[in-house]
Each structure stands twice: as structure tokens, then as C-alpha cells.
C-alpha positions as CSV (number, residue, x, y, z in Angstrom):
1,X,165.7,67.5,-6.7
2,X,164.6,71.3,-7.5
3,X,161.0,72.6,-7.2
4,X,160.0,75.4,-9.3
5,X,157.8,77.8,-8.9
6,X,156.3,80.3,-11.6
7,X,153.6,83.1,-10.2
8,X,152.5,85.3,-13.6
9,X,152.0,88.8,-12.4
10,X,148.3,89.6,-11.2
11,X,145.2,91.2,-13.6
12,X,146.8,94.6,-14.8
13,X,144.9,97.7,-15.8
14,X,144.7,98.4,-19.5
15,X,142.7,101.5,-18.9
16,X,145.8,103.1,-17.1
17,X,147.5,105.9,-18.8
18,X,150.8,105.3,-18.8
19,X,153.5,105.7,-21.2
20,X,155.1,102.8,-21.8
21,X,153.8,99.1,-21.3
22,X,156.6,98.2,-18.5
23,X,154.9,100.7,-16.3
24,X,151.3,99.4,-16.6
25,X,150.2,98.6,-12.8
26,X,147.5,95.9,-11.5
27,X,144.0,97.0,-11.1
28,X,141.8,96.9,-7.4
29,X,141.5,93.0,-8.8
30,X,144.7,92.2,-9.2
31,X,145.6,93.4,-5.9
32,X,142.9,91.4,-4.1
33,X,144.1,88.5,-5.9
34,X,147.9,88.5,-5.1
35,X,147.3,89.2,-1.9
36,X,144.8,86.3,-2.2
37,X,147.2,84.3,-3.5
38,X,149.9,85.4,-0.9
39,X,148.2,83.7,1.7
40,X,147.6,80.8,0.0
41,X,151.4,80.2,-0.5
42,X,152.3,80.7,3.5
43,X,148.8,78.1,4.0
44,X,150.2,75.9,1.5
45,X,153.7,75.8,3.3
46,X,155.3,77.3,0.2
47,X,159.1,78.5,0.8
48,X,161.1,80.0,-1.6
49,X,165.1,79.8,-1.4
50,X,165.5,82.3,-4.1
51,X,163.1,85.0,-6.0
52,X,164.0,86.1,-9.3
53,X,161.3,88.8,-10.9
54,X,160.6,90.9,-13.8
55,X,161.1,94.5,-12.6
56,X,157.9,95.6,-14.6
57,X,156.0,97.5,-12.8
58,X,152.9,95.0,-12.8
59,X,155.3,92.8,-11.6
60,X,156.7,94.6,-8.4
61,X,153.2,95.7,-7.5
62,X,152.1,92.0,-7.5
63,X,155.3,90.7,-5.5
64,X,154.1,93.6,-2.9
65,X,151.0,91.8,-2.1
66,X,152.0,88.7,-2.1
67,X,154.4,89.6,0.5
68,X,151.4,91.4,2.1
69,X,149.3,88.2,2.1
70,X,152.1,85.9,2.6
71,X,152.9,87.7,5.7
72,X,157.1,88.5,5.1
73,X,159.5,89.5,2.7
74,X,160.6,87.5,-0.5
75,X,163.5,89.5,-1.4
76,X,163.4,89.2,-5.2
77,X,166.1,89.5,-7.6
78,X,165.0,91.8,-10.4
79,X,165.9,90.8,-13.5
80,X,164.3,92.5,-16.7
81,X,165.4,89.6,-18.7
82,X,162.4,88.8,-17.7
83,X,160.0,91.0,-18.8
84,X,158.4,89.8,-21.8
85,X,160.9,86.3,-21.9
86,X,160.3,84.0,-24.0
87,X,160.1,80.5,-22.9
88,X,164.1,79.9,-24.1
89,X,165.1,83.0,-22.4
90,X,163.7,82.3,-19.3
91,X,165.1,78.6,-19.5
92,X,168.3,80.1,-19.9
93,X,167.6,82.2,-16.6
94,X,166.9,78.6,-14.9
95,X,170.1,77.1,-15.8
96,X,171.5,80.1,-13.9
97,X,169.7,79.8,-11.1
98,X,172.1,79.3,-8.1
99,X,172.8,75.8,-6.9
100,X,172.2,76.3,-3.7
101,X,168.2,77.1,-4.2
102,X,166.5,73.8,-4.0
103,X,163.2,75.7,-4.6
104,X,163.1,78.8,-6.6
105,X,160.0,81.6,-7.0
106,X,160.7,83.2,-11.2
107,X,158.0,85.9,-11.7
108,X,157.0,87.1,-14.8
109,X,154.9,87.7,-18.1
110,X,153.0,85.6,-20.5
111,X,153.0,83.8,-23.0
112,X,156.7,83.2,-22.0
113,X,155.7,81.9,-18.2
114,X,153.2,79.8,-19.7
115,X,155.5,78.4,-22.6
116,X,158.3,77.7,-19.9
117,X,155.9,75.2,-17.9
118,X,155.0,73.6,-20.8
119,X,158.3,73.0,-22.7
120,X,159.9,71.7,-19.1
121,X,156.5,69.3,-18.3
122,X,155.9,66.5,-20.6
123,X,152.3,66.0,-22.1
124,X,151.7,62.8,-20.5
125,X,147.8,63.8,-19.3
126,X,148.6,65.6,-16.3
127,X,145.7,67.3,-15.5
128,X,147.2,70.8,-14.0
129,X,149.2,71.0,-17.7
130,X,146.1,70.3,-19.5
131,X,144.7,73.3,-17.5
132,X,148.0,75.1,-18.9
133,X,148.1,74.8,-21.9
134,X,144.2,75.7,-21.7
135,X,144.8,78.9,-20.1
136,X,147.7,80.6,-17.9
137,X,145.4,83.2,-15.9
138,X,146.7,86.4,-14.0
139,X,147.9,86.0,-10.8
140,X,148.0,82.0,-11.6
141,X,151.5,79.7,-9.7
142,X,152.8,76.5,-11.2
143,X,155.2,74.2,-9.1
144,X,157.0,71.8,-10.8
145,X,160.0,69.4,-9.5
146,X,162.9,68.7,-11.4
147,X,165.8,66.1,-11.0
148,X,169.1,67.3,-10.5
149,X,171.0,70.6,-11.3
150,X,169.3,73.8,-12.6
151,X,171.4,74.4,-15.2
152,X,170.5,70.6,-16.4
153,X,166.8,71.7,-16.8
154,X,165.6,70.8,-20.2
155,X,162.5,69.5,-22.4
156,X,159.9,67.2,-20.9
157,X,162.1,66.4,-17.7
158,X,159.9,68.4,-15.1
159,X,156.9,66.5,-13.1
160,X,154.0,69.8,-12.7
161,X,152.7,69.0,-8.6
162,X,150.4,72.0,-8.4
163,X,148.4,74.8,-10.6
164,X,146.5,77.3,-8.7
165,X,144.7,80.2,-9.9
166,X,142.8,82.8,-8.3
167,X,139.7,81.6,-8.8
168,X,140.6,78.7,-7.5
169,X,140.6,80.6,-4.0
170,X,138.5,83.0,-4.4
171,X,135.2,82.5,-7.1
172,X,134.7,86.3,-7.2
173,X,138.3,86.9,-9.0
174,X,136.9,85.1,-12.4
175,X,136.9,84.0,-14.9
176,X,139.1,86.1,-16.9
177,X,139.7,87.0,-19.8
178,X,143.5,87.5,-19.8
């Protein structure tokens, strides 16, 4: 059995004048909520084997407060594969996931995060994938378990345990409109 986790990077500022998309960084709320949601994965007795991220900035900058909240390090793998995946990119990225890893952290981006969780979790009335494929918020973590090997991940064959988003936490960090 694998559990997997996806974490979408936290509310990033639009307003920010940078060049290129891959360097747009979080905003003050987006801070407060991955650090929010850092220490809800140490309360929650989350522990990761293996991180693999998006190097986008937004991305880094949420894995830094998580960390912060979460209380240690994470050591992420950057891979900008990642950044802006779609969901059969990043299921390719799963299937290479080492073996070893029963329970992996893969940050990233929507809608590719989003379209991962539900092409792996069938649509058999779970509530947390109805509140999926409703809306994927900032800052939001899916886990999921699958049977067997990672690289035998495919359609329909993962079971969704938990959806948590910010707000969940914290009413002040929504709604959004993300």
C-alpha cells in the first residue's frame, strides 16, 4: 500500500511584477495559509518519505512555510516537470516515484494537481472527491492510498482518505476565488 499526497501551492500574488509566470510568489495570504497548513500536517501525523516539487517560485515559497509550520525540513526534489503538469505528466512522475517511499508529498500547480486526484480516485460518491472536482483551492492537500507499486498507479484504483483546505483550518483564509 502507497499513500499519496498532493499540496497545490498556496494563494499567489497576481499583482506582482514579475517577468515571467514561474517567478510569481505567494501573497501575505498565502503565507499565513501554508504555514497554516504546515502545522496541520505535523498535528495530523502526516510523514512524508519522499517530496517531489515544482521549482516554481510560488511553489518553493509555499514548501518554505510549510516547513516553517510543520516544524522541520521536507527536503524536496525539484522537478519542473512539474510546473504546469498535466494530469498524465504528473502520473508519469508517480510511476517513477521510488519504491521505497510508501508515502510520498508531489507539489505543484493546477488544473494538473486537481486532474491527477481525480483520474487516480474513482467517482463512486466520495465526498472529499466531490469537493474536488467542485473546486481544488490554494494551499488545498489531498491524500489518497493506493494498492501496490507506484509505477502500477492507474485510473480509478486510488481510495481519496482526506481533503483539507485552508479554510478548513482557518475561516479567515476564504473562500477564494482561485
Amino acid at each position: 500500500m502507497k499513500t499519496l499526497t498532493l499540496l497545490r501551492h498556496a494563494k499567489s500574488g497576481w499583482d506582482d511584477p514579475v517577468a515571467r509566470d514561474f517567478d510569481r510568489p505567494l501573497n501575505p495570504k498565502g503565507h499565513k495559509a501554508a504555514r497554516t497548513m504546515g502545522r496541520h500536517l505535523r498535528q495530523a501525523d502526516y510523514a512524508f518519505d519522499h517530496v517531489v516539487a515544482s521549482p516554481a517560485v510560488r511553489v518553493v515559497e509555499t514548501l518554505a512555510q510549510i516547513e516553517d509550520g510543520y516544524g522541520g525540513s521536507l527536503a524536496a526534489e525539484w522537478d519542473r516537470r512539474i510546473y504546469l503538469a498535466s494530469a498524465a505528466t504528473l502520473l508519469d512522475i508517480v510511476h517513477e516515484l521510488p519504491e521505497m517511499a510508501g508515502h510520498v508529498l508531489l507539489v505543484g500547480h493546477n488544473p494538473g494537481l486537481e486532474d491527477l486526484a481525480l483520474l487516480l480516485t474513482p467517482d463512486d460518491g466520495n465526498p472529499f472527491r466531490d469537493a474536488i472536482e467542485s473546486k481544488y483551492p490554494t494551499g488545498s492537500v489531498t491524500q489518497m492510498t493506493l494498492p501496490g507499486r507506484w509505477s502500477e498507479a492507474e485510473r480509478g484504483m486510488a481510495t481519496l482518505t482526506r481533503f483539507t483546505r485552508p479554510r478548513d483550518l482557518d475561516p479567515s483564509l476564504g473562500p477564494d476565488a482561485d
